[in-house]
TORTOR-208504 format. One line per field, with one value per residue (C-alpha): x negated, y negated, z; residue in three letters. Coordinates in steps of 0.2 Angstrom, whole numbers, m for minus. Layout:
east = [X_...]
north = [Y_...]
up = [Z_...]
res = [ALA_...]
***
This chain:
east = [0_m14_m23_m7_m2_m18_m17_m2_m12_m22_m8_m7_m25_m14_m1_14_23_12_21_10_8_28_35_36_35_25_40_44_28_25_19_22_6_9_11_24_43_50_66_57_55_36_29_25_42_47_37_28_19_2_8_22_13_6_25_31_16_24_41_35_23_41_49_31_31_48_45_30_37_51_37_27_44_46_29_31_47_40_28_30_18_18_3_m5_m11_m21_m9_m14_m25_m34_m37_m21_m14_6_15_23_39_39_28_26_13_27_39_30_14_m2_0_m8_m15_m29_m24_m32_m23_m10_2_10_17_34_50_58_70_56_46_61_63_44_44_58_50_35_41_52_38_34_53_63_69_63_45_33_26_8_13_24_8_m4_4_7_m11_m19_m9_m19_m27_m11_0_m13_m15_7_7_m6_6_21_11_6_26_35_21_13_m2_m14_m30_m39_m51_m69_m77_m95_m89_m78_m61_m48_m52_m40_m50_m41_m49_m65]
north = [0_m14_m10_m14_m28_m36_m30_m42_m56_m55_m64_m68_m56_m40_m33_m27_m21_m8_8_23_36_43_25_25_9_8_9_24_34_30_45_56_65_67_83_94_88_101_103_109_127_127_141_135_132_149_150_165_165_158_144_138_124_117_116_109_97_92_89_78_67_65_53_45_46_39_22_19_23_10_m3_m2_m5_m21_m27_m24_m33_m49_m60_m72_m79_m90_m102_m113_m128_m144_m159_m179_m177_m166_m159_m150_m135_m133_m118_m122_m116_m98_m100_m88_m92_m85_m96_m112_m112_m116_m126_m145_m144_m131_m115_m113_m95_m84_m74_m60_m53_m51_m52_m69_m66_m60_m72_m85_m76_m76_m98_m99_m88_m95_m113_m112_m101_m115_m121_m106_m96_m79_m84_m73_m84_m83_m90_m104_m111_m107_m118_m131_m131_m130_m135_m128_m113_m110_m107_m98_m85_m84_m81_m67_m61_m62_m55_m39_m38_m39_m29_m39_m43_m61_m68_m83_m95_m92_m107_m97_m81_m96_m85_m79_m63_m51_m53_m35_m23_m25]
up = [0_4_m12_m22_m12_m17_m34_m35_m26_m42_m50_m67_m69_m67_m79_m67_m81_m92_m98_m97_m110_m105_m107_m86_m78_m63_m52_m60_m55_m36_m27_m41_m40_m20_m12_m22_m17_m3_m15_m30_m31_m29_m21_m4_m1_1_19_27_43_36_25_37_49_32_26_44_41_23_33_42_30_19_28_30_12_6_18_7_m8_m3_3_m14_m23_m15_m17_m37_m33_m24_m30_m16_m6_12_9_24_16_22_27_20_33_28_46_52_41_39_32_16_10_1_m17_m32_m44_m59_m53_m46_m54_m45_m29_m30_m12_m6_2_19_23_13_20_6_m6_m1_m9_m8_4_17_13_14_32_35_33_44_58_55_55_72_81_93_95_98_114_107_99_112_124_119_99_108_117_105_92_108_113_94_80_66_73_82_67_58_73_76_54_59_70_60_48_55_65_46_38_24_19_27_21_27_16_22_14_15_3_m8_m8_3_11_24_39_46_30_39]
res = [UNK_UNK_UNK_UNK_UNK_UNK_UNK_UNK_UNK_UNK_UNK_UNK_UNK_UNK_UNK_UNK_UNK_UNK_UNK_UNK_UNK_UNK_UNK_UNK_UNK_UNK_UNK_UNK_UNK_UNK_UNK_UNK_UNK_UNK_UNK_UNK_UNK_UNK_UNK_UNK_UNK_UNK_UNK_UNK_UNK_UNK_UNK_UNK_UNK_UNK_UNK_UNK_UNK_UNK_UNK_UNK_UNK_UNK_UNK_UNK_UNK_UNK_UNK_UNK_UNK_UNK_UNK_UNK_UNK_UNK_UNK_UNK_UNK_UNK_UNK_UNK_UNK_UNK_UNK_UNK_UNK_UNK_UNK_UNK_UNK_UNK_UNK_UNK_UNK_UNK_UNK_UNK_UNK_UNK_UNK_UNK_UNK_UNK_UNK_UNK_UNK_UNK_UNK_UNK_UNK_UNK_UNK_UNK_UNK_UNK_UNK_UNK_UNK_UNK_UNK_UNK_UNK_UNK_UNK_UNK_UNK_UNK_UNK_UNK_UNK_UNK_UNK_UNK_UNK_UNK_UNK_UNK_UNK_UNK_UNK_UNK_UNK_UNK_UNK_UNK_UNK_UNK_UNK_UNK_UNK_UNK_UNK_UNK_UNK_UNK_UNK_UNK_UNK_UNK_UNK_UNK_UNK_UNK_UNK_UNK_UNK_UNK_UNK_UNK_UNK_UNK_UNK_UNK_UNK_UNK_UNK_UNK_UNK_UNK_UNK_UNK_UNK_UNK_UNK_UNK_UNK_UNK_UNK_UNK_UNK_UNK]
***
């Protein structure tokens, strides 16, 4: 799942609609090459005594399975981004609204930390979340003060947060390597 979320950070670099050799989209092919589906009549469905933790084991990886076939499905769905960018200031970051490179084009300001892909609706949900943090009743108490105490490093730790509760993917501008990079793949 990460290295297609950041297959679709590529943007516009990456073909999300190629047909393979069959005519399948890549919706169409997700985990097709996992394990063998328990309800095809393969031959390690029909259990004996020396096969059957492996086949317990492929019971329980399907449901494992199926949510991450669901989750790649929305990233090929969702293109959109939540960027932090600089204020006029220069100094303090603000999350801006949800953003999609197809259907916004580049942003004008500089991007200081990404939160993303997701579908527009979760990144809709993500913004407001994100935005209120500080404000409302049921924001944990640590995200409250640290947007209270720090302003710009505070929302960038609470979007880490909300980050890793909804998820999605989060990189952060490190000025010496010149691009964003997920400080958590490390």
């Amino acid at each position: 799942l990460d290295t297609v979320r950041y297959l679709i950070s590529l943007g516009s670099r990456v073909n999300l609609t190629p047909r393979d050799g069959d005519g399948h989209l890549p919706e169409d092919v997700i985990c097709l090459k996992c394990d063998r589906n328990p309800d095809s009549k393969s031959p390690w469905h029909e259990c004996t005594a020396s096969c059957k933790s492996l086949c317990e084991a492929r019971e329980r990886d399907a449901a494992r399975r199926q949510k991450l076939i669901v989750d790649i499905r929305q990233a090929l769905k969702g293109r959109w981004f939540v960027p932090v960018i600089l204020d006029d200031a220069g100094d303090s970051v603000l999350a801006s609204g949800p953003w999609s490179p197809d259907v916004s084009g580049p942003l004008n300001r500089p991007i200081v930390a990404l939160a993303g892909p997701l579908t527009e609706d979760r990144a809709l949900e993500l913004h407001k979340r994100w935005r209120t943090c500080g404000r409302a009743a049921s924001a944990p108490r640590a995200m409250a003060e640290w947007v209270r105490t720090d302003s710009a490093r505070g929302k960038e730790r609470s979007g880490q947060l909300l980050c890793a509760e909804m998820g999605t993917g989060w990189e952060e501008l490190w000025p010496f390597l010149g691009r964003l990079y997920a400080p958590s793949c490390w």
